[in-house]
Each structure stands twice: as C-alpha cells, then as structure tokens.
C-alpha positions in Angstrom: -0.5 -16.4 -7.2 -3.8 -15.5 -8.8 -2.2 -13.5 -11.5 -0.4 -15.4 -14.7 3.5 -15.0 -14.2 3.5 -12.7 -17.3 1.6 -9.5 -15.0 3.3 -10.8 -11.6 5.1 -7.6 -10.1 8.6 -7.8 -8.2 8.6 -7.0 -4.7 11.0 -4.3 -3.8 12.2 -4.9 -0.4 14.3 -2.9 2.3 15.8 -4.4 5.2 17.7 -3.0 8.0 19.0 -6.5 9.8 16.0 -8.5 10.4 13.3 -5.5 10.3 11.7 -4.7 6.9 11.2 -1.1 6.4 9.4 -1.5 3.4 8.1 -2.9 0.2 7.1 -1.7 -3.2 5.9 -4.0 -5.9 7.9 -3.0 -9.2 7.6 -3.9 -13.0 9.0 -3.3 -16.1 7.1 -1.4 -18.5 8.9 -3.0 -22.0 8.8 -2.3 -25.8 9.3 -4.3 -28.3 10.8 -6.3 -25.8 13.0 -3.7 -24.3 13.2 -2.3 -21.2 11.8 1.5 -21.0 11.5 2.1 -17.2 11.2 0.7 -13.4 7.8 1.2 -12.3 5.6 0.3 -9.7 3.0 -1.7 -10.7 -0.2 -0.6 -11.8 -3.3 -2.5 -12.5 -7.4 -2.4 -11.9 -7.5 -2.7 -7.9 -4.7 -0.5 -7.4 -5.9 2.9 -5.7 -2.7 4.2 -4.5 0.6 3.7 -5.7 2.7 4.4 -2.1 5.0 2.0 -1.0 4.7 0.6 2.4 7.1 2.2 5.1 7.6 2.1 8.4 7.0 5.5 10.0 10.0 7.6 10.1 11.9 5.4 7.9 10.7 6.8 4.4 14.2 8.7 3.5 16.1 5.4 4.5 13.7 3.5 2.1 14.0 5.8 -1.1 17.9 5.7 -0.7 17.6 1.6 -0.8 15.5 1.7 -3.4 16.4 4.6 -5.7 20.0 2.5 -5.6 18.5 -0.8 -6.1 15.8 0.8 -9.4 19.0 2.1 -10.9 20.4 -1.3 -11.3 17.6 -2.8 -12.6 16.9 -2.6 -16.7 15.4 0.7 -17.6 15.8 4.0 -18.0 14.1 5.9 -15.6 12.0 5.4 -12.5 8.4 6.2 -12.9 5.9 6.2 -10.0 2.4 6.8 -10.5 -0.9 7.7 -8.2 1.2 8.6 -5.6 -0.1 11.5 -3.0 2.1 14.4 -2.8 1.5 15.3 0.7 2.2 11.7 2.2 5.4 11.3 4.2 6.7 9.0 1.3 6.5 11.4 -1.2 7.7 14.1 0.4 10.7 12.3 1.4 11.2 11.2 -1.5 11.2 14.8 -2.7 13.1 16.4 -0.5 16.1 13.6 -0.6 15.9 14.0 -4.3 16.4 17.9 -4.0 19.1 17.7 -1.6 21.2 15.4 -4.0 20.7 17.3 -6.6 18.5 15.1 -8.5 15.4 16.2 -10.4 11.8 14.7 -10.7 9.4 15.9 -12.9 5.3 15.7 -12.3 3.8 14.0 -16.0 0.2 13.4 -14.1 -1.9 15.0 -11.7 -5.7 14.7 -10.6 -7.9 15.3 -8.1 -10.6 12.6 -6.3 -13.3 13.0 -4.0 -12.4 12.2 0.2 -14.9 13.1 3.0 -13.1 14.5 5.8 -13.4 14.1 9.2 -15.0 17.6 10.8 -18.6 18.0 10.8 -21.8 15.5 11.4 -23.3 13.9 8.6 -26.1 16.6 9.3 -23.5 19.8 8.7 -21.9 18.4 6.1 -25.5 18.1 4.2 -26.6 21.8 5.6 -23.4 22.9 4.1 -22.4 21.2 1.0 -25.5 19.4 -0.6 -28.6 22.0 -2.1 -31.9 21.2 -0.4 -33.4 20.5 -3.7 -31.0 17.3 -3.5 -31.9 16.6 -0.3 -35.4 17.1 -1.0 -35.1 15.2 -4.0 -33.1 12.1 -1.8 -36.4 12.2 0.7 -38.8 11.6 -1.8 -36.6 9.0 -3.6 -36.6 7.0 -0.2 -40.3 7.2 0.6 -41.2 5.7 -3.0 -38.8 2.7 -2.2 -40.3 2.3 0.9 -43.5 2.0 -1.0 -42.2 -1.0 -2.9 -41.3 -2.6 0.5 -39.6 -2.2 3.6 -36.5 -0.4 2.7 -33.2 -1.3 5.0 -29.7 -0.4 5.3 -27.2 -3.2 6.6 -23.8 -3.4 7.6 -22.5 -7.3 7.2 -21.5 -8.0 11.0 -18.0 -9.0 11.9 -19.0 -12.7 12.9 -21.4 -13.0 9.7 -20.4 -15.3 6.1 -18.5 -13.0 3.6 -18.9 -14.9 0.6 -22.8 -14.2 -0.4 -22.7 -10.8 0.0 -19.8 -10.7 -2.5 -22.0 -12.9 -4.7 -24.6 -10.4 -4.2 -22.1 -7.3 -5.0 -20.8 -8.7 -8.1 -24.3 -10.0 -9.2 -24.9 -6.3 -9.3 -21.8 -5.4 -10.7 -22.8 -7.4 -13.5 -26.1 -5.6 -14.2 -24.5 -2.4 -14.8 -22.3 -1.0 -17.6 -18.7 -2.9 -16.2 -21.4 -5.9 -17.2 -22.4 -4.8 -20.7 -18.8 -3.7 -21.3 -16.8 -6.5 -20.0 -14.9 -4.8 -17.4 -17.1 -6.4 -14.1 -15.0 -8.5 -11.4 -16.6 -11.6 -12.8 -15.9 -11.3 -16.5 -12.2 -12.2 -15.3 -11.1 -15.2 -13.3 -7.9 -13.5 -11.7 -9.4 -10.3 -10.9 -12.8 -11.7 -9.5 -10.7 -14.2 -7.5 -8.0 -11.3 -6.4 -10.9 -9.4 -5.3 -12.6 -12.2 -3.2 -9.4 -12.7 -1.6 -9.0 -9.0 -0.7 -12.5 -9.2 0.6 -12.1 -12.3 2.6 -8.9 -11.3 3.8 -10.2 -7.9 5.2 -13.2 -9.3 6.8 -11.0 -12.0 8.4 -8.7 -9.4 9.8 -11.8 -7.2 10.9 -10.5 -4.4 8.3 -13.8 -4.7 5.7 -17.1 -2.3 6.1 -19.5 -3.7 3.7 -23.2 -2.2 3.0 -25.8 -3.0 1.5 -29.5 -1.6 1.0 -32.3 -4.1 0.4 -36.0 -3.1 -0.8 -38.2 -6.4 1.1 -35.7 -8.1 1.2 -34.4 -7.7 -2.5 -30.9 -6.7 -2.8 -30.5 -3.4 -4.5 -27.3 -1.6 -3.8 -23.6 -2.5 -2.1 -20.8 -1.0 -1.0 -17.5 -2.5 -0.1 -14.8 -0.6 1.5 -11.6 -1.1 3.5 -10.5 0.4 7.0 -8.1 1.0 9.1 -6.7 3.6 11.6 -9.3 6.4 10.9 -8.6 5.9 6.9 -11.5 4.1 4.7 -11.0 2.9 0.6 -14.2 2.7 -0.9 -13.1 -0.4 -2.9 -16.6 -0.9 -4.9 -19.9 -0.3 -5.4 -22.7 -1.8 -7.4 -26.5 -1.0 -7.6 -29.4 -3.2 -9.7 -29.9 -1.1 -12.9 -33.5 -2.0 -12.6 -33.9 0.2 -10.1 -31.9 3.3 -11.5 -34.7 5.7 -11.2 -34.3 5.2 -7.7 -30.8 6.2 -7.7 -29.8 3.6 -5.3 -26.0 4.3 -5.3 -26.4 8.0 -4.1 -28.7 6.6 -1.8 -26.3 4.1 -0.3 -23.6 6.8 -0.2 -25.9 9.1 1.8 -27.2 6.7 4.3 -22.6 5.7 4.5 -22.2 9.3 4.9 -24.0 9.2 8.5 -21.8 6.1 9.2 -18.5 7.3 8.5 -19.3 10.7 10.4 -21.3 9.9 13.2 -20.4 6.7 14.2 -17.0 6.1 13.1 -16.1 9.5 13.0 -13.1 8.5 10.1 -10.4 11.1 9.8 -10.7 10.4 5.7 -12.6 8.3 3.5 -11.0 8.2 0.1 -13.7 7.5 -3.0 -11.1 5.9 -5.3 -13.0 7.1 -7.5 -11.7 9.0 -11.0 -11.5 12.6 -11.5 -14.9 14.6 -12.2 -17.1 12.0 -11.0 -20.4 12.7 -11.9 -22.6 11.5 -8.6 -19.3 11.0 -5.6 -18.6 14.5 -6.7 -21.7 16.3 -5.7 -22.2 15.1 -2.3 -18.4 15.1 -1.0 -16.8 18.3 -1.7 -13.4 17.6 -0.2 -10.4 16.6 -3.0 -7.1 14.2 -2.3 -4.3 15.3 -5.4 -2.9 12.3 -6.9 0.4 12.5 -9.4 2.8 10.6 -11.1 6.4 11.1 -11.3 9.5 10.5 -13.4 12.6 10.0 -11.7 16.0 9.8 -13.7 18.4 7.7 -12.3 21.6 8.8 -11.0 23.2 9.5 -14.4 24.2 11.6 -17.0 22.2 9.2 -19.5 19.2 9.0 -17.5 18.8 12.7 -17.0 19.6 13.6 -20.3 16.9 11.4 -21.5 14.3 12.6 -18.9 15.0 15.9 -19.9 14.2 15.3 -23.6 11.5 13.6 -22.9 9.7 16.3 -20.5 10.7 19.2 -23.6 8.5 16.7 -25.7 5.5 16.6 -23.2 6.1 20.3 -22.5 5.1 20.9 -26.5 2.1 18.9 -26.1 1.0 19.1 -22.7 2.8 22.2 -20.7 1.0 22.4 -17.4 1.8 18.4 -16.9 6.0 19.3 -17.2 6.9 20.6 -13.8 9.9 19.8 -12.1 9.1 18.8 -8.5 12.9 19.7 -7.7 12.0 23.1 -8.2 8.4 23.4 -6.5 7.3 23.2 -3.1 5.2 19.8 -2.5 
C-alpha cells in the first residue's frame, strides 16, 4: 500500500456467489477517538465519490451495503461528491424512499464537463467571445516566435515515466509548489499518482498532452479514459511562461481532440466550483452532492434530524431532504 495504515480505507464489498457486484472504499471519520460516521473515503485524487457497480445491480448493492454501514461504528452514513443523476445514486434514492428512510443533501456544487454535440469549431462559434479567440490567436503566434510551437499526445507504445517527470516538474513551478500542496512535496501521493499514471497507460486508459515551445516543455495535461467518459486528472504549465497563458492554450488545442477526434460523450474537468479559466471556455456543468444517510434506527434518525435543524439555522438552502425531492 502506498498509503500509511493510519489513512488506508476499508473496502466495502458485495458478492452474489462468486460475482462481485461492487465495491466502495469506507472510513471512519472519528473524534476524540470516537466514531462519528461511515463514510466513503475521501482524499486529494478522489474526483468522484460513486461506488463501483455492475450495471443493473445498483439497488442490490445499496441494500448489502446500507445493512453492512449500519453495523459498523458510527452514526450515520455520509457519502460525499456523489452525482445525483448516476444510476447509483438514484437507486440509492429511490430504495431509500420506498422504505421509508430519509437522506438529506448537506453539499452541493457544480464543475465544468464538455459534452459531446458540436465540433470543436461550434463549440468556440457558440460559447467562447471572439475577443478570446482573437486574443488565443495572437497568444500562439508570439510562442511560435520563441520557437517552433507543438502539441503532443504521448503515444501508446512510448515510456510514461518522463513525461510525468516533466508534469510534476511543472507542477512544482506553480502555486501547489510555493504552497506545498504539488504531487512531489509528498512521497505517497506523488507515488499514488505515478502508479495511477502507469497503470492507465499500461491498460491503454491514459491521454496525456503536452505543448512544447523548441523543444522546451511548457504545459501538460493528464487525463483518464474510458467508454466515451474522460477525467482530467492534472494539469501543470511553466510559470515562466504565464503571459502566454499556456494552460488555456493546452485546453483549447484538447478541445479539438476530445470533439473531433474522439468525439467523447463527456469530459469531466474535476475541477472546483467557479473555476476561473476551465469555466470560460466549457459552458456545460456536472452537479456534485453529498449525502447523509441515517441508519435504520430510531437513534440514528433522531440524530440526523437534529443535526440537519442545526445546519438549517446556518446554512438553509444546503438542508433538503432527498426523500422528499425529485433527483
């Protein structure tokens, strides 16, 4: 394992004989020692927090595990950065309402996706001013000044491990560098992600960019795919060359990828709410909430209850009862 035992999650499994219908890694959120609630696990490379299910399964997965998170320490269930429209969730929901069981929404965002629909040319025409696009133009010709400017994709049959080196090299130059947040200022997250990097180029799932300035390095972007979907796991430009805006410029040379030539149903940004450059150029939103779930008793709903009248003071548009409203 490349995390310390401490942060390891539990792997919530459910089997029907021999098949495994699915998984969700679970921990304990504790204080003072005690056990507060079940949750699935949350940390930095987590984009989604959806379990794994077979297709079709999802209501025979929730009724394993609801049963087996109630028996665990804890008083609730929570589940965070879940998406309300996925057939896990909404099975979820809807098994919940039929029994009679509440869930209440305590978080809920919106992210940037591009959608599947138009060329990379429409999509511009429509949803990016042509000052912008005037503005992206000129920025390209003066890099091409500097040298000859080129945008790779790292070939299936090509060595991962320097352009990692390269995208955390850049990582580094940034802010995540200054502030000590990068991939490399930790041993288990820089070594989790090179294993999620390898792993996906290995199994043909990884589309890694890059844009170069003669020959110079000066931008990356890493994402994952698979089945029409894409993660953009990370991207990194050299801060020297910020006036250049290189990371809008990788994204909009990506954007002709993704819709011309791959013609992905969704690309998901990953990236946080009210992003100030992802934002501009992809119009599109994915909702993402988290969810309490009592457990099936008195105890636990009684608590939930309290607790949601408490956020409900402080934060009312976050206390809505998924039982109650249409997902």
């Amino acid at each position: 394992m490349l995390l310390p035992e401490a942060q390891r999650p539990r792997l919530l499994l459910v089997w029907d004989a021999d098949t495994l219908i699915g998984l969700l890694p679970i921990a304990a959120q504790r204080r003072r020692g005690v056990a507060i609630s079940v949750e699935n696990w949350d940390q930095r490379l987590r984009a989604l927090g959806e379990p794994l299910v077979l297709p079709g399964r999802e209501p025979e997965f929730w009724r394993a595990a609801l049963d087996c998170a109630g028996r665990l320490p804890g008083w609730w269930l929570r589940l965070s950065a879940l998406d309300p429209h996925s057939p896990a969730t909404r099975a979820l929901v809807a098994l919940l309402r039929a029994s009679g069981r509440p869930c209440y929404e305590t978080r809920a965002y919106e992210r940037a996706v591009l959608l599947h629909g138009l060329t990379s040319e429409q999509h511009a025409a429509q949803h990016i001013r042509g000052k912008v696009l005037k503005e992206h133009r000129r920025l390209r010709a003066r890099l091409a000044d500097r040298g000859e400017l080129r945008f790779e994709r790292l070939s299936g049959d090509a060595t991962v491990a320097p352009w990692i080196d390269d995208l955390f090299r850049l990582e580094e130059t940034g802010w995540k560098g200054r502030e000590g947040v990068a991939a490399s200022a930790d041993a288990g997250t820089e070594a989790c992600f090179r294993r999620m990097i390898e792993s996906a180029h290995a199994a043909g799932d990884l589309d890694f960019h890059r844009m170069t300035v003669g020959g110079q390095v000066i931008a990356m972007l890493a994402n994952l795919e698979r089945g029409g979907e894409a993660f953009q796991l990370k991207i990194a430009y050299d801060e020297e060359w910020a006036s250049f805006s290189p990371g809008v410029l990788i994204e909009m040379a990506y954007l002709t990828y993704a819709l011309d030539k791959r013609g992905l149903a969704r690309v998901d940004s990953c990236a946080r709410a009210g992003h100030p450059m992802i934002d501009r150029i992809w119009p599109e939103r994915r909702r993402i909430v988290s969810l309490i779930v009592p457990h099936a008793t008195p105890w636990s709903r009684l608590i939930c209850r309290a607790q949601m009248a408490w956020r409900a003071r402080r934060q009312p548009q976050l206390n809505r009862d998924m039982g109650d409203s249409k997902t």
